[in-house]
C-alpha positions in Angstrom: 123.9 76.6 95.1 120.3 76.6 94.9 118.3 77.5 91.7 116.3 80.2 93.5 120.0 82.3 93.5 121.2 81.8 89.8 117.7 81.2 88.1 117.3 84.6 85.6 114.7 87.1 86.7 113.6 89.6 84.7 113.7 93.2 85.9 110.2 93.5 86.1 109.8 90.1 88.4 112.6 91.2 91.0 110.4 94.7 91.1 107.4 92.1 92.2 109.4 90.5 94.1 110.7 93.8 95.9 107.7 95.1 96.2 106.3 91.8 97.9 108.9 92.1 100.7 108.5 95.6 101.2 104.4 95.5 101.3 103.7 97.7 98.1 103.2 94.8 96.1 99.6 94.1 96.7 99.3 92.0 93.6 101.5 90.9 91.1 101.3 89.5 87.3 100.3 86.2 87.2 103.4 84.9 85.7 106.2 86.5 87.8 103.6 84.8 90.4 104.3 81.8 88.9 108.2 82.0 88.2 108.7 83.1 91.9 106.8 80.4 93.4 108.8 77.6 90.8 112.2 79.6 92.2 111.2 79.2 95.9 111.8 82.5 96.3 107.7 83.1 97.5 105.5 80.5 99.4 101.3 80.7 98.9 100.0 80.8 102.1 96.4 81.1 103.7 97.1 85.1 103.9 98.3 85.4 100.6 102.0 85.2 99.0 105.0 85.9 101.3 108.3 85.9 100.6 111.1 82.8 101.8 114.4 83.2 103.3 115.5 82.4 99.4 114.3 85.4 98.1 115.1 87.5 101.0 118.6 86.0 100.0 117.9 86.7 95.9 117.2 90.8 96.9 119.9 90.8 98.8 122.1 89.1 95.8 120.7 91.3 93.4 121.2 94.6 94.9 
């Protein structure tokens, strides 16, 4: 299973990542940044974050 799945979030980290995927987050602490990119679960891009197919798979996990 990949880490992205199992890895612990805190509460406050699945909110920025919620909010990501629903376009309210328009920025995020720099260290749930940095957790969700190590996970997979986000990708950087040249227009900002966006979130993967893992952590489309995480919210849905975690509902």
């Amino acid at each position: 299973m990949p880490k992205g799945l199992i890895a612990p979030l805190t509460q406050a980290a699945l909110a920025s990542l919620r909010g990501l995927a629903d376009g309210s987050e328009s920025s995020m602490p720099e260290g749930h940044r940095a957790r969700l990119l190590h996970l997979a679960l986000i990708e950087s891009g040249p227009e900002g974050d966006a979130i993967t197919a893992l952590g489309r798979e995480r919210l849905v996990s975690d509902r």
